[in-house]
C-alpha positions in Angstrom: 0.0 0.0 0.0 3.5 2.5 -0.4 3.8 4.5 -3.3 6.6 6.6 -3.9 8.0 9.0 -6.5 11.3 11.0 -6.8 14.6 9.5 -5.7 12.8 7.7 -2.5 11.5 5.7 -5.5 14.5 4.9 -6.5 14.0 4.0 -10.0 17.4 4.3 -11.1 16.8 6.2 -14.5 20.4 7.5 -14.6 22.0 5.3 -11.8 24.6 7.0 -9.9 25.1 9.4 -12.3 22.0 11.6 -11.9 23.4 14.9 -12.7 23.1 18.6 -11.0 20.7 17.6 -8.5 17.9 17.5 -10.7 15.0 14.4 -10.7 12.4 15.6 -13.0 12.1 12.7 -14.9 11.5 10.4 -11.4 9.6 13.4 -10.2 7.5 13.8 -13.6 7.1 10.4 -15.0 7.3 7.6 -12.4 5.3 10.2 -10.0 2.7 10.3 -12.7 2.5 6.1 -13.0 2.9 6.2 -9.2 -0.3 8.3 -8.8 -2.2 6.4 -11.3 -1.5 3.2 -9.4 -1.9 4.4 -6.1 -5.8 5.9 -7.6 -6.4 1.9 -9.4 -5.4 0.9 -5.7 -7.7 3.1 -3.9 -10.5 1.9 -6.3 -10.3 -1.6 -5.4 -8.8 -1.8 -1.3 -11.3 -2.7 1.2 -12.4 -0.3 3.5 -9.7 0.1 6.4 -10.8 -1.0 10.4 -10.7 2.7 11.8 -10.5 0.2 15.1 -7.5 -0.9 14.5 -6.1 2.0 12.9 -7.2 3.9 16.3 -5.5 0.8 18.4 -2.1 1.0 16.3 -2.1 5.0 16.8 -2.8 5.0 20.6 0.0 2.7 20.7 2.4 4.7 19.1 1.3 7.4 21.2 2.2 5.3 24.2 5.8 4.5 22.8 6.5 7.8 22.3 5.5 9.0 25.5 7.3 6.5 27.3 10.4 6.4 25.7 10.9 10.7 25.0 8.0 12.6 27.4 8.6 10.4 30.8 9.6 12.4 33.8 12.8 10.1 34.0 14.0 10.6 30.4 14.6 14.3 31.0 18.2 14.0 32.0 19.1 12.4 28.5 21.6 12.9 26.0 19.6 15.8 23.9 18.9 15.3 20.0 20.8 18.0 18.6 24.0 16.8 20.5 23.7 13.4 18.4 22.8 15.3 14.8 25.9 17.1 15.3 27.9 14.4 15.9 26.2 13.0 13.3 26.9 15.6 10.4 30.5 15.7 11.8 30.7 11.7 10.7 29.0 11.9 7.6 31.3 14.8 6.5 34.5 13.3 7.8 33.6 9.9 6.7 31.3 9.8 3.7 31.4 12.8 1.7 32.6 12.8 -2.0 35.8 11.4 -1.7 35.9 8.6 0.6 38.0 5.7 1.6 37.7 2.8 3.6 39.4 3.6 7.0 36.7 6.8 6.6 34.0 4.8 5.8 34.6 2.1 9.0 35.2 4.9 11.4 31.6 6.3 10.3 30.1 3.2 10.5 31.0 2.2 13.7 29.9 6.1 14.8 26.2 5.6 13.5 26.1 2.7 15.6 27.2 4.0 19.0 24.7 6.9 18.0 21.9 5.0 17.3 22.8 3.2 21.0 23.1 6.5 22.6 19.5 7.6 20.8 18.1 5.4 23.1 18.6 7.5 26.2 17.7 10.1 24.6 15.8 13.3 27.1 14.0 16.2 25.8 13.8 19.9 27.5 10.1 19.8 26.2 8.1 17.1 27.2 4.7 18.5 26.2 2.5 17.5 22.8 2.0 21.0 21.7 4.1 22.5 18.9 6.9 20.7 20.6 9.8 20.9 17.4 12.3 19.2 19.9 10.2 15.9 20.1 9.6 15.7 16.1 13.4 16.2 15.7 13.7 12.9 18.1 11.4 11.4 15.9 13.4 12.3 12.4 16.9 11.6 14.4 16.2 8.2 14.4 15.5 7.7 10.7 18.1 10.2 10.3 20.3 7.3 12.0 18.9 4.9 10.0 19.7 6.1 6.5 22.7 7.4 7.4 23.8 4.0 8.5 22.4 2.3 5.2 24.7 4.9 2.9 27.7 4.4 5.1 27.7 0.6 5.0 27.1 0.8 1.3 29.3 3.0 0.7 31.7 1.0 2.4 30.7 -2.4 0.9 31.2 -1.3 -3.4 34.6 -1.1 -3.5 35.1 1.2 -6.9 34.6 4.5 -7.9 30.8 4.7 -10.1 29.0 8.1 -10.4 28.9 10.1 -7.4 30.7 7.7 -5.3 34.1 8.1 -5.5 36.6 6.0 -3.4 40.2 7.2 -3.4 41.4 3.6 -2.8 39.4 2.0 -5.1 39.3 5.2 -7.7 38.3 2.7 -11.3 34.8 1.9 -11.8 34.0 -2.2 -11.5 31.1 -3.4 -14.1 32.4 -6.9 -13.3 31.6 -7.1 -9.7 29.1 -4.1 -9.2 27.5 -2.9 -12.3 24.3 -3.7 -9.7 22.0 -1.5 -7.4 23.1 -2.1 -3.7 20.1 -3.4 -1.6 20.3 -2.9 2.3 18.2 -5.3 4.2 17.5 -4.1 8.1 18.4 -6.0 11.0 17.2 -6.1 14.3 20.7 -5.2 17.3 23.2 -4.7 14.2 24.0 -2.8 10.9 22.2 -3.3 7.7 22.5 -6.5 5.7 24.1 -5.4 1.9 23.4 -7.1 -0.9 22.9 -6.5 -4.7 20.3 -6.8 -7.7 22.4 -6.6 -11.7 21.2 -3.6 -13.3 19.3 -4.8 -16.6 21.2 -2.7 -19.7 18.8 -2.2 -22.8 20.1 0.1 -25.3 22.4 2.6 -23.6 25.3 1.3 -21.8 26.5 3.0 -18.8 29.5 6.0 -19.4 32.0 6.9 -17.7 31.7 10.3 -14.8 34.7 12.1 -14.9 35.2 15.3 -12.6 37.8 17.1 -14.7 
């Protein structure tokens, strides 16, 4: 019942190579196939249980409160403390030239930081208009992709597109002319693995920065 367009889509129309941060064509066309689907969808679903819609949202009401509005979480580490130590990584770690003792050290930071996220404490522990607990909320997806580019990054050992290792600077179409798939696992780091990329009639070219 997910329907995505744009880059979350991740249709791969230029692969890594997607050029001056532009996505029309995800935006334009696959957002216009995604709405269309999503409408023959909405045409044929069954009514949804508003019971058990209302029992899945009180119970993520009572998650939250327990683990960010409790009385006793309010001497936690604070959310913007971990995003900045989180920016620091990424930039350090996993910007455009990267390198595997980078790419470990970054790693291994997203996972203390998604450790520490869980004594997280808040300044504001009320429901109204309160920014602090909706940046808890997007830290810990924050942590989550973060983690899934690192440890991809760090798994395709070449240089394709925007991805650019200084140790491994040629590009590989023996090993990894595939998409890199990260499967989610419960206590550790993401699973990687990887689907070939199907080539019709245009063969993928060479990205060169000079």
């Amino acid at each position: 019942g997910l329907f995505a367009a744009g880059e979350c889509a991740c249709v791969s129309v230029n692969g890594a190579n997607r050029l001056g941060s532009n996505s029309l064509t995800e935006l334009l066309v696959f957002g216009a196939r995604a709405g269309e689907a999503a409408a023959r969808e909405a045409e044929q679903a069954a009514r949804a249980n508003a019971d058990t819609i209302k029992a899945q949202a009180d119970d993520e009401e009572r998650r939250i409160r327990e683990k960010y509005l409790a009385n006793d979480k309010r001497n936690g580490i604070r959310p913007a403390h971990i995003r900045n130590k989180l920016r620091h990584s990424l930039e350090e770690g996993c910007g455009i030239y990267r390198r595997e003792e980078s790419l470990r050290a970054t790693c291994a930071t997203v996972s203390e930081l998604k450790e520490q996220l869980e004594s997280v404490g808040l300044d504001n522990t009320g429901l109204t208009y309160n920014t602090q607990l909706i940046n808890a909320l997007e830290l810990r997806s924050m942590l989550d992709v973060a983690e899934t580019v690192a440890n991809s990054a760090y798994n395709r050992t070449e240089s394709r597109g925007s991805h650019q290792r200084i140790d491994h600077p040629q590009r590989d179409d023996e090993r990894f002319l595939t998409h890199t798939l990260a499967y989610w696992r419960e206590g550790e780091g993401p699973r990687i693995d990887w689907k070939p990329v199907t080539i019709t009639n245009l063969p993928p070219g060479e990205r060169k920065y000079s």
